[in-house]
MDAnalysis code that builds the backbone (N, CA, C; Angstrom):
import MDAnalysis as mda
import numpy as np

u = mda.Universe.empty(603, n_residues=201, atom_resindex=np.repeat(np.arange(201), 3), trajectory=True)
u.add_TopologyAttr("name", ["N", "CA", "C"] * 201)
u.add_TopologyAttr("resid", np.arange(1, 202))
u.add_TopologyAttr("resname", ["UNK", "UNK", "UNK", "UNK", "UNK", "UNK", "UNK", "UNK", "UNK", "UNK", "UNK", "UNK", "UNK", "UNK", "UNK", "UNK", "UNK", "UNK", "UNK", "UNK", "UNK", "UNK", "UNK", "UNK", "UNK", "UNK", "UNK", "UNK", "UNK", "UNK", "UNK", "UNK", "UNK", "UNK", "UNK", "UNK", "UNK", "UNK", "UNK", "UNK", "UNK", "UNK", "UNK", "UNK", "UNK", "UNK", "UNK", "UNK", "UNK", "UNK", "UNK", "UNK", "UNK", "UNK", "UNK", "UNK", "UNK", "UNK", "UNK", "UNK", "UNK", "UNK", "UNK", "UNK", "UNK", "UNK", "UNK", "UNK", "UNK", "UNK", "UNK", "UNK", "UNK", "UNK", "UNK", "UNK", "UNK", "UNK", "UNK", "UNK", "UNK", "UNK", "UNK", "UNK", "UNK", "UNK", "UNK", "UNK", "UNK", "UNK", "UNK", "UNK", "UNK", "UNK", "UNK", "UNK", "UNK", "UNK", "UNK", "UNK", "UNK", "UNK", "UNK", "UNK", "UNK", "UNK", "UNK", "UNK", "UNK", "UNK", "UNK", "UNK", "UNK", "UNK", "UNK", "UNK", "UNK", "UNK", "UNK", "UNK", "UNK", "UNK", "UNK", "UNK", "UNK", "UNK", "UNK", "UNK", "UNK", "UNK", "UNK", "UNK", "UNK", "UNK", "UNK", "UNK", "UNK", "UNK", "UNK", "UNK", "UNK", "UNK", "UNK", "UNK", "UNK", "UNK", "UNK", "UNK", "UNK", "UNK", "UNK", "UNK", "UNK", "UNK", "UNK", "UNK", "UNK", "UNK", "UNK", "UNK", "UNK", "UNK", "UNK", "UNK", "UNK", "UNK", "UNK", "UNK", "UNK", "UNK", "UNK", "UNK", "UNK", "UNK", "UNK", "UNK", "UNK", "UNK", "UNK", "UNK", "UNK", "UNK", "UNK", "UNK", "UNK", "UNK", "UNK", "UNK", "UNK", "UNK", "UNK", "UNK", "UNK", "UNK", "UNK", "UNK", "UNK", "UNK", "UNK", "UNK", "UNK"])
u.atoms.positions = np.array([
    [135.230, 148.449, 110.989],
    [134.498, 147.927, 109.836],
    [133.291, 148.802, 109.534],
    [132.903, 148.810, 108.021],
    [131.811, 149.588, 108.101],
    [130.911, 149.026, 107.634],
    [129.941, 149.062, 108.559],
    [128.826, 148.332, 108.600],
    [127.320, 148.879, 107.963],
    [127.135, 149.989, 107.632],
    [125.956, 150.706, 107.309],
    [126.602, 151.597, 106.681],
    [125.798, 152.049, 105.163],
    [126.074, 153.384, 104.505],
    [124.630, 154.395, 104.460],
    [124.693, 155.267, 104.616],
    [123.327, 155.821, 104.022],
    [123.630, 157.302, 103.473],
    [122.949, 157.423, 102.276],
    [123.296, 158.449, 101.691],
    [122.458, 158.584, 100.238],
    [123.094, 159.354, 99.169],
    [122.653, 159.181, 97.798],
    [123.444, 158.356, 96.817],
    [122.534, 157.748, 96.087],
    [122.603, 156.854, 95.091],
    [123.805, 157.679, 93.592],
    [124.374, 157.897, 93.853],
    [125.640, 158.313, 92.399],
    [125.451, 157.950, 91.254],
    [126.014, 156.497, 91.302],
    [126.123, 155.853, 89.911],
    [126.101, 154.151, 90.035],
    [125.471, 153.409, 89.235],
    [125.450, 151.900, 88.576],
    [126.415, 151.335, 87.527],
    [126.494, 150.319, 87.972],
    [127.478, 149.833, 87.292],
    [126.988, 148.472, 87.232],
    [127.399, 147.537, 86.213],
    [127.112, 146.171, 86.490],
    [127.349, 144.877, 87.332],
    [128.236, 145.622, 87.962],
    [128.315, 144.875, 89.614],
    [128.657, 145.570, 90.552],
    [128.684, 147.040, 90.204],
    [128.906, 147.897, 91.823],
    [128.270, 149.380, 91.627],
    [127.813, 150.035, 92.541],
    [127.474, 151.330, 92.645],
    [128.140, 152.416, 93.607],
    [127.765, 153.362, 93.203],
    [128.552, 154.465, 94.099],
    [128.024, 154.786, 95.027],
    [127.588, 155.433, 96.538],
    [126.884, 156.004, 97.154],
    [127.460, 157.343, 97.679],
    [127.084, 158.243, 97.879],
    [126.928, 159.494, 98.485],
    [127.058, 160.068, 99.897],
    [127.864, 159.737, 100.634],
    [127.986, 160.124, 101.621],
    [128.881, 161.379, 102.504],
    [127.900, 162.595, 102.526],
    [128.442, 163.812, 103.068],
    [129.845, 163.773, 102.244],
    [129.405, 163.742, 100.726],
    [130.505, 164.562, 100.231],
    [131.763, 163.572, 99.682],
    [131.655, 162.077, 100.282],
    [132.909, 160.991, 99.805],
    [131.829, 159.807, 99.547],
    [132.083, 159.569, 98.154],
    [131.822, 157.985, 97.137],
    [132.836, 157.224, 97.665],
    [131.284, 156.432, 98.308],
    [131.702, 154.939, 98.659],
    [131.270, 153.750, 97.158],
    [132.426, 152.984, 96.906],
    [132.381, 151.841, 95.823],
    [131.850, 150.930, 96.350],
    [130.604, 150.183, 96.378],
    [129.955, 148.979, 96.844],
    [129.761, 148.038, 95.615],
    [130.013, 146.524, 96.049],
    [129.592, 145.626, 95.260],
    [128.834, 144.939, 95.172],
    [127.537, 145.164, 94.386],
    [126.127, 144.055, 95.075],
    [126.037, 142.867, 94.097],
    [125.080, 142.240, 94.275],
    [124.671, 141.192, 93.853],
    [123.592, 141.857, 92.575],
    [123.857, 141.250, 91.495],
    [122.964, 141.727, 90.673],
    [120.995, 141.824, 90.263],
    [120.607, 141.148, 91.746],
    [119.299, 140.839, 91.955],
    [119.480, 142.288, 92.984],
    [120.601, 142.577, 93.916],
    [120.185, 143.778, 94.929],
    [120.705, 145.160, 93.866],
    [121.530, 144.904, 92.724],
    [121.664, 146.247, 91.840],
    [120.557, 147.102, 91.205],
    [119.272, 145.447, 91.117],
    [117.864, 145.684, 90.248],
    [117.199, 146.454, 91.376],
    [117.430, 146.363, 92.820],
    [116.298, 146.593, 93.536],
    [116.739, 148.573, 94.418],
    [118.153, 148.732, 93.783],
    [118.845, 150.279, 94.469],
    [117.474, 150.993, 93.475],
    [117.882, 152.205, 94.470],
    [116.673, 153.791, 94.029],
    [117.551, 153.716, 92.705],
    [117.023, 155.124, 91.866],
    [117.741, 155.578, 90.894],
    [118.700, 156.427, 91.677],
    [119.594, 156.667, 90.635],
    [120.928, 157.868, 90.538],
    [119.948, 159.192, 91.525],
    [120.747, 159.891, 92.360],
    [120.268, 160.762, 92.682],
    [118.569, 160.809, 94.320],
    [118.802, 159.550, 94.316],
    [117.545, 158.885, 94.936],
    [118.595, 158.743, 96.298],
    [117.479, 158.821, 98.141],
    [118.904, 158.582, 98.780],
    [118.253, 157.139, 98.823],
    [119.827, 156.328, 100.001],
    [120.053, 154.923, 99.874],
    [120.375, 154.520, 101.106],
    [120.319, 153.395, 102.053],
    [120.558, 152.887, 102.848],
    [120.426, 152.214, 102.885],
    [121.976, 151.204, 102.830],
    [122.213, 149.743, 102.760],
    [123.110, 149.120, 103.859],
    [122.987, 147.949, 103.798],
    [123.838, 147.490, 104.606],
    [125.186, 147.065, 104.199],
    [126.472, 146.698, 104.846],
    [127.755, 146.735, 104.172],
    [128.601, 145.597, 105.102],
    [129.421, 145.088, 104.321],
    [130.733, 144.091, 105.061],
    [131.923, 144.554, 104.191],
    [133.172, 144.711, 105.249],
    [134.426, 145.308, 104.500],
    [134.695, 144.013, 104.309],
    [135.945, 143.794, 103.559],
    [136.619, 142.919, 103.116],
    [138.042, 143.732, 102.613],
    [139.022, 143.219, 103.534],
    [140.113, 143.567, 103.429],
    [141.136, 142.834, 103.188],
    [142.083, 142.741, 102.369],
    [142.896, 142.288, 101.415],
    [144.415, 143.418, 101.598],
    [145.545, 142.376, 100.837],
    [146.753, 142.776, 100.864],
    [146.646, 144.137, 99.595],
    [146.013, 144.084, 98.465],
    [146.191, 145.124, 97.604],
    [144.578, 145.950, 97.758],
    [144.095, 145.882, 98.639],
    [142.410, 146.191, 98.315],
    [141.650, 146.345, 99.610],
    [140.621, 146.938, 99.526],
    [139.820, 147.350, 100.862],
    [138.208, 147.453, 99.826],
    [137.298, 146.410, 100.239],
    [136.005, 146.279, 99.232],
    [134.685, 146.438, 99.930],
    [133.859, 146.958, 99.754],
    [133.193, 147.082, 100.335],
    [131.493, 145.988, 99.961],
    [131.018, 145.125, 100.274],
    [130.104, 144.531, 99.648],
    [128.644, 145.150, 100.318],
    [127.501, 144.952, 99.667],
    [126.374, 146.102, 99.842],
    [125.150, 144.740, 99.624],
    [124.129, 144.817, 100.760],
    [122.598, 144.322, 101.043],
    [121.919, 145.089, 101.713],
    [120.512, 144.646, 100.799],
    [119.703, 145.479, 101.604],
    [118.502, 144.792, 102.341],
    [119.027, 143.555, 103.077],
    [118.493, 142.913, 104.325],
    [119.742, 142.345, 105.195],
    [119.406, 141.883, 106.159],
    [120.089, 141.329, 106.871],
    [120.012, 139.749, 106.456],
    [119.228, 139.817, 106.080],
    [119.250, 137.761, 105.531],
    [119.961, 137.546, 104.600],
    [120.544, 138.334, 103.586],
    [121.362, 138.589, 102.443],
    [122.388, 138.420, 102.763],
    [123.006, 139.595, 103.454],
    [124.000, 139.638, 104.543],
    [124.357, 137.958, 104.944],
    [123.484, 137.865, 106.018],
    [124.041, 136.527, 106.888],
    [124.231, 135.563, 105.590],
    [123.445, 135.107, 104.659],
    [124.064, 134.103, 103.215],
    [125.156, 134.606, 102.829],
    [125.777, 135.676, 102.816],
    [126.842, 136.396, 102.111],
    [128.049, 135.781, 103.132],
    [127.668, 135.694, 104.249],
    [128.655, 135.083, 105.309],
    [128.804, 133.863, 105.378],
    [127.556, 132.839, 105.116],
    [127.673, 131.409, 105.181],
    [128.688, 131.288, 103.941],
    [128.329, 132.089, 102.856],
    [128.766, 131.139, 101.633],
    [130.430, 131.935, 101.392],
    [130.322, 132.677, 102.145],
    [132.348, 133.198, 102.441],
    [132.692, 131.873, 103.611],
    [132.193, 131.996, 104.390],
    [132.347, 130.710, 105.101],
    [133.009, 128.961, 104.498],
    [132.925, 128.841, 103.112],
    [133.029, 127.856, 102.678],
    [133.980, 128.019, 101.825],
    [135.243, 126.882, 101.799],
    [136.131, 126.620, 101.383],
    [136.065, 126.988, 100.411],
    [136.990, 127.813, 99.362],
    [137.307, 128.430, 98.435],
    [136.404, 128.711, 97.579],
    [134.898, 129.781, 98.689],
    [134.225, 130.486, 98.235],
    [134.754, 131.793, 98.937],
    [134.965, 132.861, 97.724],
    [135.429, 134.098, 98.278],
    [134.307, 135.161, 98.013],
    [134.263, 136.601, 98.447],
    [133.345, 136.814, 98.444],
    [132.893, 137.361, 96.904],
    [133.489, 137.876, 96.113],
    [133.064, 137.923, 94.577],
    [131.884, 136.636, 93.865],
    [132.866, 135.206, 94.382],
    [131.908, 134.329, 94.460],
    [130.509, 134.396, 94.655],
    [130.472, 134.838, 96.078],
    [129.796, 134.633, 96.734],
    [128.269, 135.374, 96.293],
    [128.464, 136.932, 95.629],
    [128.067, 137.425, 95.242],
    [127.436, 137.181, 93.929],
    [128.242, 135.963, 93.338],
    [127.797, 135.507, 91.974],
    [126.545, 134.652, 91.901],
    [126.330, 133.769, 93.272],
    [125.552, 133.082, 94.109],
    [124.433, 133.788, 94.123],
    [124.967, 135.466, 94.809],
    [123.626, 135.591, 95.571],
    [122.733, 136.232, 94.107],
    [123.449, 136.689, 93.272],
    [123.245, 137.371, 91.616],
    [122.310, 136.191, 91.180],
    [122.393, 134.695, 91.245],
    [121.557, 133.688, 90.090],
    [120.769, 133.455, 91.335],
    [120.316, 133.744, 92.126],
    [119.817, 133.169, 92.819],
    [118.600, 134.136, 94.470],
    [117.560, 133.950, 94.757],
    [117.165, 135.041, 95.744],
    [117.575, 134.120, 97.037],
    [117.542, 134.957, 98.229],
    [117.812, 133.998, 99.565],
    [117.039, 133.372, 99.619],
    [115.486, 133.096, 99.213],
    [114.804, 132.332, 100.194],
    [115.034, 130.988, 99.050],
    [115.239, 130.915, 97.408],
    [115.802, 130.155, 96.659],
    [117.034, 129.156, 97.425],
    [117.626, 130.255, 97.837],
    [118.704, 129.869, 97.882],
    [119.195, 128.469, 99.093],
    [118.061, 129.186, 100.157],
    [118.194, 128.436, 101.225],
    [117.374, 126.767, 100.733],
    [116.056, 126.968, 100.269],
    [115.544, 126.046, 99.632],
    [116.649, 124.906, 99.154],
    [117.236, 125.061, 98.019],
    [118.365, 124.477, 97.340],
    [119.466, 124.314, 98.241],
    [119.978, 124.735, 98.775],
    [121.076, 124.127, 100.027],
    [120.123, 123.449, 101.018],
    [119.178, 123.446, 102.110],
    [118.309, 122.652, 102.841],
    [118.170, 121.088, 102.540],
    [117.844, 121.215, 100.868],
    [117.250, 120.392, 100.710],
    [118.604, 119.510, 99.697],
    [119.185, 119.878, 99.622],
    [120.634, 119.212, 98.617],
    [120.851, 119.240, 97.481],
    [119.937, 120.168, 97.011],
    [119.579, 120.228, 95.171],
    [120.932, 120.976, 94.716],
    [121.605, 119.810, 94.577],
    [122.795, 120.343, 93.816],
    [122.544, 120.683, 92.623],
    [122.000, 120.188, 91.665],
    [121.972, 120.490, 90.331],
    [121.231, 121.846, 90.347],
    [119.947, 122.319, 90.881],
    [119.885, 123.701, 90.963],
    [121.176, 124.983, 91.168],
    [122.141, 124.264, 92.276],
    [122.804, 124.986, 92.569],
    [123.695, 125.531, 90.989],
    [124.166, 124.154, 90.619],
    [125.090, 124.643, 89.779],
    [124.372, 125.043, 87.937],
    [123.278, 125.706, 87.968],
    [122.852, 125.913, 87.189],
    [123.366, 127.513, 87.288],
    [124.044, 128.219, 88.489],
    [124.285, 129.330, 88.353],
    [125.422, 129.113, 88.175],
    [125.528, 130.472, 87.589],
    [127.251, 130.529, 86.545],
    [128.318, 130.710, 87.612],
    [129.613, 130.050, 87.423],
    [130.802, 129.531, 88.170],
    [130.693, 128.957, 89.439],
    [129.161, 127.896, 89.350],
    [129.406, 127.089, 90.409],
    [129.375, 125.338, 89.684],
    [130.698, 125.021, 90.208],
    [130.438, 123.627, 89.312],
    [129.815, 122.839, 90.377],
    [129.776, 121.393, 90.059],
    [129.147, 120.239, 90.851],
    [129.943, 120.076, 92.609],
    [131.380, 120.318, 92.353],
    [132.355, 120.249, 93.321],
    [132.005, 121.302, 94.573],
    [131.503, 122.660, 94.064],
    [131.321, 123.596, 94.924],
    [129.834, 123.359, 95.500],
    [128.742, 123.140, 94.708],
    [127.917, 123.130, 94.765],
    [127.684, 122.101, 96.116],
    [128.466, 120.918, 95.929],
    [128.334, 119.688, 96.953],
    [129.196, 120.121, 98.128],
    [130.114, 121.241, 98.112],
    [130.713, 122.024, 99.508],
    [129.380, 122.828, 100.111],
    [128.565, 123.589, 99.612],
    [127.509, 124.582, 100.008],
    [126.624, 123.609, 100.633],
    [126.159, 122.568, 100.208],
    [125.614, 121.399, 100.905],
    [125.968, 121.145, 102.075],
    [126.791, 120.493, 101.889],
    [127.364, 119.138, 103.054],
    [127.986, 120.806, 104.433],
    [128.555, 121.641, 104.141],
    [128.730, 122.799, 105.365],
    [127.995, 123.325, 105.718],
    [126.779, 124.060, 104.558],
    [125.605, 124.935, 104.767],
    [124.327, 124.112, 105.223],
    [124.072, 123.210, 104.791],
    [122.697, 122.420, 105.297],
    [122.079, 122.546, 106.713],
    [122.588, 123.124, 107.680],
    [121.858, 123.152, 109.036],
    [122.139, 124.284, 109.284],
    [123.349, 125.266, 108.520],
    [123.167, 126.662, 108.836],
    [122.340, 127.125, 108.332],
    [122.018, 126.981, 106.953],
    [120.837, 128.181, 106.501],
    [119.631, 128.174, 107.173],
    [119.281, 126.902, 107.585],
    [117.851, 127.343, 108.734],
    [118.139, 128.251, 109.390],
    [118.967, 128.764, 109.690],
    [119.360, 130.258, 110.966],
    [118.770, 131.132, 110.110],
    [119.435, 131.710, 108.393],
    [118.714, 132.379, 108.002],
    [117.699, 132.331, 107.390],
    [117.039, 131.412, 107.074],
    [115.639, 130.923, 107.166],
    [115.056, 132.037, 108.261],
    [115.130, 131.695, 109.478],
    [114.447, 132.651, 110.471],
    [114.319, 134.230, 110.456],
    [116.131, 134.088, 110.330],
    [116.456, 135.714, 109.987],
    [115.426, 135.802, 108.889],
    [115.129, 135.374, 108.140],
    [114.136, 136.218, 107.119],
    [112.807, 135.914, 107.244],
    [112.514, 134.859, 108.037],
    [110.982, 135.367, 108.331],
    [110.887, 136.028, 109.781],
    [111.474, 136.189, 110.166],
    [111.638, 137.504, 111.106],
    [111.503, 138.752, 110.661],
    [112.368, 138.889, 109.571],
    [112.243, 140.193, 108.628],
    [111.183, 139.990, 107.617],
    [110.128, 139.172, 108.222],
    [108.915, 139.449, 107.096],
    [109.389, 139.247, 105.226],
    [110.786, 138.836, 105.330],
    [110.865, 138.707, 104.099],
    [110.804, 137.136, 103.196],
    [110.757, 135.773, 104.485],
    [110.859, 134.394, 103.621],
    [109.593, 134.060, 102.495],
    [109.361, 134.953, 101.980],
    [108.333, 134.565, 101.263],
    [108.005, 136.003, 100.328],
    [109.162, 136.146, 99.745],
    [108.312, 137.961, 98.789],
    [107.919, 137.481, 97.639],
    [107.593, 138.816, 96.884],
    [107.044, 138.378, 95.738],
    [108.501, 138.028, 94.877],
    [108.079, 137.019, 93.959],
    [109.456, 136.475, 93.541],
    [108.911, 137.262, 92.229],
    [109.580, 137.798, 91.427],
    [109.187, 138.368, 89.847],
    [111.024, 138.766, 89.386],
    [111.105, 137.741, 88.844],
    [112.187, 137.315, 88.425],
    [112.343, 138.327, 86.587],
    [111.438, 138.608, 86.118],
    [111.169, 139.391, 84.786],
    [111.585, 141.201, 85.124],
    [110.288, 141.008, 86.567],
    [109.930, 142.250, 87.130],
    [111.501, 142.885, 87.512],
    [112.005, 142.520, 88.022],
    [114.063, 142.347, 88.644],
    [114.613, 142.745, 87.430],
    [114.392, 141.870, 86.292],
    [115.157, 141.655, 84.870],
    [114.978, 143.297, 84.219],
    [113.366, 143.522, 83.706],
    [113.219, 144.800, 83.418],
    [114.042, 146.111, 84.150],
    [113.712, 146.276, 85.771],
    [114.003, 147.048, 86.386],
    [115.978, 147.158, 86.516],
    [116.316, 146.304, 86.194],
    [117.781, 146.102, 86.162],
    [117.987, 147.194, 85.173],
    [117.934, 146.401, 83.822],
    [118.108, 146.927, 82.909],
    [117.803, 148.532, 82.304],
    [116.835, 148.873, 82.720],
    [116.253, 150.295, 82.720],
    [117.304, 151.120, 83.866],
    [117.878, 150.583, 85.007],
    [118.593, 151.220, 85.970],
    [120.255, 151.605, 85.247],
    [120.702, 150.399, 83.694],
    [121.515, 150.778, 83.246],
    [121.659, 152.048, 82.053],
    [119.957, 152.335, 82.014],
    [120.015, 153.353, 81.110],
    [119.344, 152.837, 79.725],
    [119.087, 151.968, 80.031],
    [117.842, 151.402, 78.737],
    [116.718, 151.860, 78.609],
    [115.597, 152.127, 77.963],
    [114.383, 152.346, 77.631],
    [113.451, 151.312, 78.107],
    [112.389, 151.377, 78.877],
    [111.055, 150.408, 78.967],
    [111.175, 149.281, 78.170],
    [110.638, 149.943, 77.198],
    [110.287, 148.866, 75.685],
    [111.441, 148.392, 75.316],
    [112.952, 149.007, 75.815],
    [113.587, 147.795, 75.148],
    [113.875, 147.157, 76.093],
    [113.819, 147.472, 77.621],
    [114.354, 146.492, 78.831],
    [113.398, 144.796, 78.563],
    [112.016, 145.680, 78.072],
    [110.936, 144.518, 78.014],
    [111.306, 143.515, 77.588],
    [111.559, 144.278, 75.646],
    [111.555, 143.063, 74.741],
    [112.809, 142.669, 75.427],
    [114.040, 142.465, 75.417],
    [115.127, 142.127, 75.882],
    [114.970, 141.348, 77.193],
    [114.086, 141.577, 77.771],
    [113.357, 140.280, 79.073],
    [113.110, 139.578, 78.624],
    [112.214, 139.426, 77.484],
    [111.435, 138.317, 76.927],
    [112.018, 137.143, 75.898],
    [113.608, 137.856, 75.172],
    [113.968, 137.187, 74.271],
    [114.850, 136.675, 75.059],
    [115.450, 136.734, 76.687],
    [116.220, 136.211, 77.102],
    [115.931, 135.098, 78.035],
    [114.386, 135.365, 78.486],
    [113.478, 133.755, 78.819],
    [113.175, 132.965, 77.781],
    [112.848, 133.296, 76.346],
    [113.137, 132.429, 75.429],
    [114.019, 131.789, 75.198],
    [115.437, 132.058, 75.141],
    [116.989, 131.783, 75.061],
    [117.292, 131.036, 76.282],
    [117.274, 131.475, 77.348],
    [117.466, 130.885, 78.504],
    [116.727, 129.981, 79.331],
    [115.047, 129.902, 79.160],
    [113.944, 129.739, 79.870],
    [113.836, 130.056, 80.694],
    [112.121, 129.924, 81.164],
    [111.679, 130.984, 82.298],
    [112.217, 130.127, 83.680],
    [112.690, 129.669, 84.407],
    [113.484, 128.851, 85.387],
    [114.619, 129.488, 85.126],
    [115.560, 130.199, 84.682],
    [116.979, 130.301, 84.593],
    [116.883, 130.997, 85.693],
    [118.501, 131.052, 86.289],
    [119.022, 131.696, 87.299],
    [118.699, 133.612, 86.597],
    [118.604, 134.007, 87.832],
    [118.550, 135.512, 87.477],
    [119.433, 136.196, 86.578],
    [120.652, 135.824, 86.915],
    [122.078, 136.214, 86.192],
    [122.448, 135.407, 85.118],
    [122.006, 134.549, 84.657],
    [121.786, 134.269, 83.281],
    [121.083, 134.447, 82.396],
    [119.347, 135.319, 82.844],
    [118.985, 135.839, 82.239],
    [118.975, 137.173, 81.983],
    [120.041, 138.060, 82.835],
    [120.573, 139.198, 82.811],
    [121.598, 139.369, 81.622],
    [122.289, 138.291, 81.682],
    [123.079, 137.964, 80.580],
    [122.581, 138.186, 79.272],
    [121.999, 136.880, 78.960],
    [121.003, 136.929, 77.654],
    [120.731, 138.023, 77.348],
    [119.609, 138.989, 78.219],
    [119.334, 140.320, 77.899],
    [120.160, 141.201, 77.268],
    [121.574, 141.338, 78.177],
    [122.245, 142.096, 77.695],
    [122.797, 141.864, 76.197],
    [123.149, 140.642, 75.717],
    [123.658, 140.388, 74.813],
    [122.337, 140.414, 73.625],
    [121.311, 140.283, 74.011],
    [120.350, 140.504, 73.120],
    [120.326, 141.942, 72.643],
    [120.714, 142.985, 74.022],
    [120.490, 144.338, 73.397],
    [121.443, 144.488, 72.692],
    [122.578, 143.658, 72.814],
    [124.303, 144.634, 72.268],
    [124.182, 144.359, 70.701],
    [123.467, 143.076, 70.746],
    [123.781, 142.755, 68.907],
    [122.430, 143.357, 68.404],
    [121.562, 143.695, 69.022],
    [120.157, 144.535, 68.058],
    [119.301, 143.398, 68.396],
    [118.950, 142.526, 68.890],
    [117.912, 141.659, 68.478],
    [116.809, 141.752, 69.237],
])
């Protein structure tokens, strides 16, 4: 299994990037909160990785903590959450969010992120509720249960990583917390954005 990549940053994509390693592109699939946070193109990279192997496919999924990671495992862990899913999760949502909202049973938070209905949402509960305190620790161990949350700051920097301009990543932040409000899941206001830039507005 491969567990660690390190190398240069290639290319972005809206749910996967390339990396650079002595000469062979590796395809990784992140979460769209860890796509906002890769170097630029050409920048090097070292992330962490879980294979996922399949009858037509060999995938590689990409974090850059270990607390990410271990959520990426709880929530494969759960009945007909796979890991694309899983990733969709970790996209509307940051770990220390995340753990918050499973801990505490807030289903309706949960399913405010896109393709989790009420049904799944109440599986992540009732299985995850005494695991995520594990990564709870894992991340204040890693100095990370508590970062700066800048949910805009993510939004901008995303968007500029696809090749947008400042000023329009901005305005396109701003008309998509209007549209969406400032509480939306990350990946719904990634959304918005985008669709704000595609039609001009």
């Amino acid at each position: 299994m491969i567990a660690q990549l390190r190398g240069v940053m290639v290319e972005k994509s809206l749910s996967d990037a390339v990396v650079d390693v002595n000469g062979v592109g590796y395809r990784v699939h992140f979460s769209l909160l860890t796509l906002a946070r890769l170097p630029e193109e050409g920048q090097p990279v070292r992330i962490r990785t879980r294979t996922v192997v399949r009858e037509d496919a060999l995938d590689l999924f990409g974090f850059l903590s270990r607390a990410e990671e271990e959520m990426f495992l709880l929530l494969t862990s759960v009945s007909n959450v796979g890991p694309r899913l899983a990733m969709t999760v970790l996209s509307g949502m940051e770990v220390r969010e995340l753990n918050e909202a499973i801990g505490h049973g807030d289903v309706a938070r949960l399913t405010k992120v896109h393709g989790i209905g009420k049904k799944t949402a109440e599986r992540l509960v009732v299985e995850l509720r005494e695991k995520v305190k594990l990564v709870q620790l894992q991340a204040e161990a890693e100095g990370t249960a508590a970062p700066a949350f800048d949910v805009r700051g993510d939004l901008v920097s995303a968007l500029v990583n696809l090749g947008y301009k400042s000023a329009q990543a901005e305005k396109a932040a701003d008309v998509a917390s209007q549209r969406a409000g400032t509480d939306a899941p990350f990946e719904l206001l990634f959304r918005e954005a985008l669709k704000g830039l595609r039609s001009g507005a």
